[in-house]
MDTraj code that builds the backbone (N, CA, C; nanometers):
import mdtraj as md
import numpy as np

residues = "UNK UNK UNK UNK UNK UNK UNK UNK UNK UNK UNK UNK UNK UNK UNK UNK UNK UNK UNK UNK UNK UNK UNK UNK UNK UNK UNK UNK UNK UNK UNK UNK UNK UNK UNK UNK UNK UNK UNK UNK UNK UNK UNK UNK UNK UNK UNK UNK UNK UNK UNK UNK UNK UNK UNK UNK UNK UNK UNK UNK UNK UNK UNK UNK UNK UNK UNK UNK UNK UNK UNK UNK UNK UNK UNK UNK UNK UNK UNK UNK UNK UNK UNK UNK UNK UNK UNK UNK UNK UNK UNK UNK UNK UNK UNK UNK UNK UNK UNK UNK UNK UNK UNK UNK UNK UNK UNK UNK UNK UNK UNK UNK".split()
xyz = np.array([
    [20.6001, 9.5714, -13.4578],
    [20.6804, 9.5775, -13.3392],
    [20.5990, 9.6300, -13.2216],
    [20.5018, 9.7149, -13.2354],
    [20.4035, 9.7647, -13.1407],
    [20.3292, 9.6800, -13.0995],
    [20.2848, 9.5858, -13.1517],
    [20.1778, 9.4994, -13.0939],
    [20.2726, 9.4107, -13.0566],
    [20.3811, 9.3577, -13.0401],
    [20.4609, 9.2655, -12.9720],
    [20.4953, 9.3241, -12.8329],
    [20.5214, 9.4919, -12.8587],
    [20.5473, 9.5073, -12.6923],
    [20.4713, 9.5888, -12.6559],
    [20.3095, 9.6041, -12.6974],
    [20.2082, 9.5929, -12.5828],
    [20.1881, 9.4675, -12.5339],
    [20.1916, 9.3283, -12.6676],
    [20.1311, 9.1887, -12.5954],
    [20.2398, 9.1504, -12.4690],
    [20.3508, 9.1961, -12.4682],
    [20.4663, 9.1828, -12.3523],
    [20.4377, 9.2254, -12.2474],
    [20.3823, 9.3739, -12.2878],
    [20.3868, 9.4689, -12.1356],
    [20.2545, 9.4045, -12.0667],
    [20.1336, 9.3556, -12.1222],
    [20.0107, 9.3229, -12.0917],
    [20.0488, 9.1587, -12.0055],
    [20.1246, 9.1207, -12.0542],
    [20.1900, 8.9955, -12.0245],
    [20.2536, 9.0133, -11.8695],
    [20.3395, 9.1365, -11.8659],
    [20.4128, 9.1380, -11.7685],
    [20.3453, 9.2168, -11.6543],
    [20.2474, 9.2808, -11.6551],
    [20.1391, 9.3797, -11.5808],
    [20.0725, 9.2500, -11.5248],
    [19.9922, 9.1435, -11.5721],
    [20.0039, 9.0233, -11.5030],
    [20.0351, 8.9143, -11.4574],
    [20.1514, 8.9637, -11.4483],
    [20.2765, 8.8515, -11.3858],
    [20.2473, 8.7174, -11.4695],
    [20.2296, 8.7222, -11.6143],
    [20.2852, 8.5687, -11.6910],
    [20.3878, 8.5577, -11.7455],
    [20.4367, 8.6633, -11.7767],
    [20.5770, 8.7146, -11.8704],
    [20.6508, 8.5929, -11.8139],
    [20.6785, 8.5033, -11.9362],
    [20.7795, 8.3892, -11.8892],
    [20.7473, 8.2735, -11.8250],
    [20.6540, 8.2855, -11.7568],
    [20.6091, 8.1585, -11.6595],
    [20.5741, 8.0449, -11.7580],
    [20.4848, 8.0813, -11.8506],
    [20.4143, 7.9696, -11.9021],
    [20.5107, 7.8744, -11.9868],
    [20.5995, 7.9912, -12.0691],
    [20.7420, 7.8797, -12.1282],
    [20.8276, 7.8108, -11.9993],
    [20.8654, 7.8474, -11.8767],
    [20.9003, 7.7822, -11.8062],
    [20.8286, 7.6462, -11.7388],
    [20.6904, 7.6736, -11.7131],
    [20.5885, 7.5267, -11.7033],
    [20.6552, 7.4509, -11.8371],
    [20.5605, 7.5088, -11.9858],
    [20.6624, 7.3957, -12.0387],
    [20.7671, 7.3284, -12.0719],
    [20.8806, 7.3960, -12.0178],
    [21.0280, 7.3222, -12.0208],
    [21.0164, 7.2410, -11.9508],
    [20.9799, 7.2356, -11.8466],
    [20.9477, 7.1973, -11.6741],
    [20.9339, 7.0205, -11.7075],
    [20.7485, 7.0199, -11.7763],
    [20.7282, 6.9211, -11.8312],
    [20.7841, 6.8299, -11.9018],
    [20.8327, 6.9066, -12.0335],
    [20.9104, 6.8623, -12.1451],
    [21.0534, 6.8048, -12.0485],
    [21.1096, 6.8498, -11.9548],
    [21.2435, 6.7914, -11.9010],
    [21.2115, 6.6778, -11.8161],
    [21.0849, 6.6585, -11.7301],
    [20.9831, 6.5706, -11.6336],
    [20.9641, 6.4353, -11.7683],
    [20.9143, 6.4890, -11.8671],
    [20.8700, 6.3334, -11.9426],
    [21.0013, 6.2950, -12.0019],
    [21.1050, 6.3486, -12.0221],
    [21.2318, 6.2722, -12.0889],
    [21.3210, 6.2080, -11.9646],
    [21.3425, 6.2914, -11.8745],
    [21.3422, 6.1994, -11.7565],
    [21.3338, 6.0851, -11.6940],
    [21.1778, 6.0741, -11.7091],
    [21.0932, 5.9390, -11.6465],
    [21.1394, 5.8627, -11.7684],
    [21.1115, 5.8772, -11.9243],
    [21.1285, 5.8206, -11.9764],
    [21.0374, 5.7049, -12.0083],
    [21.0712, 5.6102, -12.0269],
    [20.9405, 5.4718, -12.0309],
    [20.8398, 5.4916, -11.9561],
    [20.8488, 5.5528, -11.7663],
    [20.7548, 5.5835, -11.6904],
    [20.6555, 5.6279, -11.7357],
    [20.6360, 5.7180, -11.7908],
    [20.5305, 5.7672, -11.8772],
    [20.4416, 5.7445, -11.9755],
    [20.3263, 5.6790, -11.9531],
    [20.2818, 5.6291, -11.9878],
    [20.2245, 5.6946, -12.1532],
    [20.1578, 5.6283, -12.2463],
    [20.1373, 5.6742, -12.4017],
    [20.0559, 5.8096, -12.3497],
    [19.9062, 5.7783, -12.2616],
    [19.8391, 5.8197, -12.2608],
    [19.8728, 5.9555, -12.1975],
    [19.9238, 5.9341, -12.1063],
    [20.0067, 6.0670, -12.0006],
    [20.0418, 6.1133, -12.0960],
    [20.1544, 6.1664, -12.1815],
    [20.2436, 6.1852, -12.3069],
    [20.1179, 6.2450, -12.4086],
    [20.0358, 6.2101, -12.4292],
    [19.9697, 6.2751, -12.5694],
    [19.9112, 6.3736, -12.4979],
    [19.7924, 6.3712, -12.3849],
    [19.7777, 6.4736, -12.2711],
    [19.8188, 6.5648, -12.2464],
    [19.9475, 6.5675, -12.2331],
    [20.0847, 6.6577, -12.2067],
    [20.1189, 6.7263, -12.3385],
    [20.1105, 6.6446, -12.4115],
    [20.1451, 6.7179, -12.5709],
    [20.0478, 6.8054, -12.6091],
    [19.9196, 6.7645, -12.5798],
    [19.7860, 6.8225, -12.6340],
    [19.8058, 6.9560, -12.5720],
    [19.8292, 6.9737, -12.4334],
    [19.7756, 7.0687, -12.3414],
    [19.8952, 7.1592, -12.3608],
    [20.0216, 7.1063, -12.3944],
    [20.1135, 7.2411, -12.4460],
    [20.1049, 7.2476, -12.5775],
    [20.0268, 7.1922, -12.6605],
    [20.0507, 7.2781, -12.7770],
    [19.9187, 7.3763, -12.7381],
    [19.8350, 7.3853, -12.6942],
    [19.7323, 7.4745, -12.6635],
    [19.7891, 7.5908, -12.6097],
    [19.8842, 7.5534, -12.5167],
    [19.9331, 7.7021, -12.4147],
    [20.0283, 7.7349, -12.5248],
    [20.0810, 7.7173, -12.6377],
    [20.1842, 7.7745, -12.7327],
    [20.1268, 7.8095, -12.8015],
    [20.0024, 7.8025, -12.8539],
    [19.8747, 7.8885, -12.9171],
    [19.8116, 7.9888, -12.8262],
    [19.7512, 7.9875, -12.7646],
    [19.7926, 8.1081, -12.6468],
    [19.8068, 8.1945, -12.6190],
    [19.9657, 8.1244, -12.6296],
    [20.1018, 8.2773, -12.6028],
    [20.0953, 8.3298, -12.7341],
    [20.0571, 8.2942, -12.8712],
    [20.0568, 8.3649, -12.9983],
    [19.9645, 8.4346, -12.9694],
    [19.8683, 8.4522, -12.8832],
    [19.7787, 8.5973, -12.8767],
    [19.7912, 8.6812, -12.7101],
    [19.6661, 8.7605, -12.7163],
    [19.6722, 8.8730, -12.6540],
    [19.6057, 8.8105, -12.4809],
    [19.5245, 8.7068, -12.5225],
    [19.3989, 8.6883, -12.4227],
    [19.4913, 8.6597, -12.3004],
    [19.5342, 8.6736, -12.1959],
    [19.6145, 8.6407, -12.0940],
    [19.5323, 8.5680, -12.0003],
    [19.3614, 8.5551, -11.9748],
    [19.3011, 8.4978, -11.9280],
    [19.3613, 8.3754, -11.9916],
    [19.3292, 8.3310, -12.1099],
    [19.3403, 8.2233, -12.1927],
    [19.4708, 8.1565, -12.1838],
    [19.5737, 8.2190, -12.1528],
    [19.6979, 8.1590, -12.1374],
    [19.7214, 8.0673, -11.9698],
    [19.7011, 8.1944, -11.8899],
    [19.6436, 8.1329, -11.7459],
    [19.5636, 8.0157, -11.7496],
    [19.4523, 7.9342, -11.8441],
    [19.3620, 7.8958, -11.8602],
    [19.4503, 7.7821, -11.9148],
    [19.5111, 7.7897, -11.9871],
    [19.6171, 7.6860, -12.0692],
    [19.7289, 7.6460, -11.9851],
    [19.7690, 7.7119, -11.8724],
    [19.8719, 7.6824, -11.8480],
    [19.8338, 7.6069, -11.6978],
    [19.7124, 7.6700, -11.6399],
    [19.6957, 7.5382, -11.5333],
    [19.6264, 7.4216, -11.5891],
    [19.6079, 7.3995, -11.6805],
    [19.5379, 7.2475, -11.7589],
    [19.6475, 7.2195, -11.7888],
    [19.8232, 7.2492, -11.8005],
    [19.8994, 7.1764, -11.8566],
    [19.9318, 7.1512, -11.7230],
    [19.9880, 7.2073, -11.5941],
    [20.0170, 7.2026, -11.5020],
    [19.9454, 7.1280, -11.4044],
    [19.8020, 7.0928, -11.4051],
    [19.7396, 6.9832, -11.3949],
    [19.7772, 6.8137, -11.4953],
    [19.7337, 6.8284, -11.5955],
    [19.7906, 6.6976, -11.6613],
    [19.9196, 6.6783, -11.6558],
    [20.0508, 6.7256, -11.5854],
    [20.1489, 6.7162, -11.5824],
    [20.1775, 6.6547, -11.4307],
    [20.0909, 6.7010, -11.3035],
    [20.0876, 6.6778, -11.1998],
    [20.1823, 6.5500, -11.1382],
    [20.0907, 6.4328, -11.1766],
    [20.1374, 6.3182, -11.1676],
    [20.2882, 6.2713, -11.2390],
    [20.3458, 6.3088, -11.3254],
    [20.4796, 6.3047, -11.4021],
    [20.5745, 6.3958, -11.3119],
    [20.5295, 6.4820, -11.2547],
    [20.6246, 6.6321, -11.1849],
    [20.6276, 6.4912, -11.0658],
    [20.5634, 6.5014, -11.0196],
    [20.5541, 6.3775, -10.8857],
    [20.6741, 6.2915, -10.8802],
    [20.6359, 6.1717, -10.9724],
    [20.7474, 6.0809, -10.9756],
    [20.8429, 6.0998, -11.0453],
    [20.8779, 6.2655, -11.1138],
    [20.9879, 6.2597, -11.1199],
    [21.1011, 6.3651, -11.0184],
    [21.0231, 6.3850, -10.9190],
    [21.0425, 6.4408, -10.7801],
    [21.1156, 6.3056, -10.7288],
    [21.0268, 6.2019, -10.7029],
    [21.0446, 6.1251, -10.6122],
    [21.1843, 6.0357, -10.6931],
    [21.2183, 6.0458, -10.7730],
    [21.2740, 6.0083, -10.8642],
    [21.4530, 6.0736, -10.7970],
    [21.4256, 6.1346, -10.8528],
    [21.5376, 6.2643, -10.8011],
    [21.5896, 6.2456, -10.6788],
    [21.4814, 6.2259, -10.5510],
    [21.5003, 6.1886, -10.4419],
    [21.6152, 6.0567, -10.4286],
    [21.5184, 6.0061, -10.4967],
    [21.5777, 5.8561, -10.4785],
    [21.7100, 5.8524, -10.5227],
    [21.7813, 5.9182, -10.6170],
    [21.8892, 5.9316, -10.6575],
    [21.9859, 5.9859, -10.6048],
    [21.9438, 6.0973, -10.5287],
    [21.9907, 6.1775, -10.4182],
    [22.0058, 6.1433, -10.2901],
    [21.9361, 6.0502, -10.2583],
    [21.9520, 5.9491, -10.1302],
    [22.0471, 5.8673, -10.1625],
    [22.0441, 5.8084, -10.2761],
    [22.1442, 5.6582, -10.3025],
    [22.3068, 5.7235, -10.2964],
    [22.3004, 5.8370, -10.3658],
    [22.4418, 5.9270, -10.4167],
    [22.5206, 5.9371, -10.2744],
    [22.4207, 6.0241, -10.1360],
    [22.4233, 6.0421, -10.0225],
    [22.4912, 5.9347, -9.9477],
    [22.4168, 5.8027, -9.9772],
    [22.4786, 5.6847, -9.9054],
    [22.6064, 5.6573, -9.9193],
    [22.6064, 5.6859, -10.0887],
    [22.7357, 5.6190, -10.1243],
    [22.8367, 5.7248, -10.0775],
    [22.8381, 5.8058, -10.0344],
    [22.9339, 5.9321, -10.0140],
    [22.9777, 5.8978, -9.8521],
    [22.8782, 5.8295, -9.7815],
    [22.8970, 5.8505, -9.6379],
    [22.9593, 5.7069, -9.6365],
    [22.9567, 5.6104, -9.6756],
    [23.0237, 5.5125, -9.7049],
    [23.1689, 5.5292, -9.7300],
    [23.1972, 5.6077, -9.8617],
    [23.3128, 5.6063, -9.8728],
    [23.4109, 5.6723, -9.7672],
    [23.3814, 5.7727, -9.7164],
    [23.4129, 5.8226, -9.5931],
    [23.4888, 5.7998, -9.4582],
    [23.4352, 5.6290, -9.4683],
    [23.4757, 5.5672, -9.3340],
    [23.5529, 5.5205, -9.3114],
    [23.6402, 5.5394, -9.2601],
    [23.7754, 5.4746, -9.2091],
    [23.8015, 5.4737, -9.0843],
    [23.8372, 5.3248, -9.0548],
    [23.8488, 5.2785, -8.8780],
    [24.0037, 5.2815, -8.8512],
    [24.0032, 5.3217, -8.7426],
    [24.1491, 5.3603, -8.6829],
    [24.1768, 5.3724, -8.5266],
    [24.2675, 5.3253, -8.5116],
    [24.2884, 5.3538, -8.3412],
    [24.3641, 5.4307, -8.3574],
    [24.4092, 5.5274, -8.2393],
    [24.5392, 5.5924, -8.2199],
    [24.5907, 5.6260, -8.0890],
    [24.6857, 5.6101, -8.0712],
    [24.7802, 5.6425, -7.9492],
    [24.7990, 5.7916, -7.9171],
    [24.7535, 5.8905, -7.7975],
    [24.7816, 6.0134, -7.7359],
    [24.8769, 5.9696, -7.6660],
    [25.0086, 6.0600, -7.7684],
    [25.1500, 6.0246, -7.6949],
    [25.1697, 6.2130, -7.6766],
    [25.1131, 6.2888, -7.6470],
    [25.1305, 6.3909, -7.5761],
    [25.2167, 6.4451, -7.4387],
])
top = md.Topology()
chain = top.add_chain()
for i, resn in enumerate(residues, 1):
    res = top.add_residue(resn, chain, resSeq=i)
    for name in ("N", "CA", "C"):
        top.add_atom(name, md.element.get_by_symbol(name[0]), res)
traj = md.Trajectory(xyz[None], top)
């Protein structure tokens, strides 16, 4: 139990505590997303480079995790992208359709 919450406190003294499992959700939610978009090669890349940062976090080295976690955050780059732009696009279309429904033409008479 001691060596779990020094490797925590050492963790949290340099602000990784948490970050690096959040990059990989990040990813992991980015490639199910895109879905087909994603290419084989992108996908094994991505797999490779988080199972490295989940080896890692099983030790102490916090350089090494930092080290793991911008090589996943790099090979992920391009997937975070289009599935930004992705999002957008969905969020624009949703937008349209909202301001559309909206409209209704009418005259009216000021009988004041």
């Amino acid at each position: 139990m001691r060596k779990r919450t020094e490797r925590g406190r050492k963790k949290r003294i340099c602000g990784i505590d948490g970050f690096p499992d959040q990059v990989i959700f990040s990813v992991k939610k980015a490639v199910e997303d895109l879905g087909s978009e994603v290419t084989e090669q992108e996908k094994k890349d991505v797999d490779e480079k988080t199972e490295a940062l989940k080896k890692a976090l099983e030790g102490n080295d916090v350089e090494e995790i930092r080290r793991k976690k911008d090589e996943l955050l790099r090979a992920s780059q391009g997937i975070a992208t289009r599935a930004y732009q992705k999002a957008q696009q969905q969020q624009n279309q949703t937008d349209e359709k909202k301001d559309d429904d909206n409209v209704v033409e009418a005259e009216f008479d000021d009988v004041s």
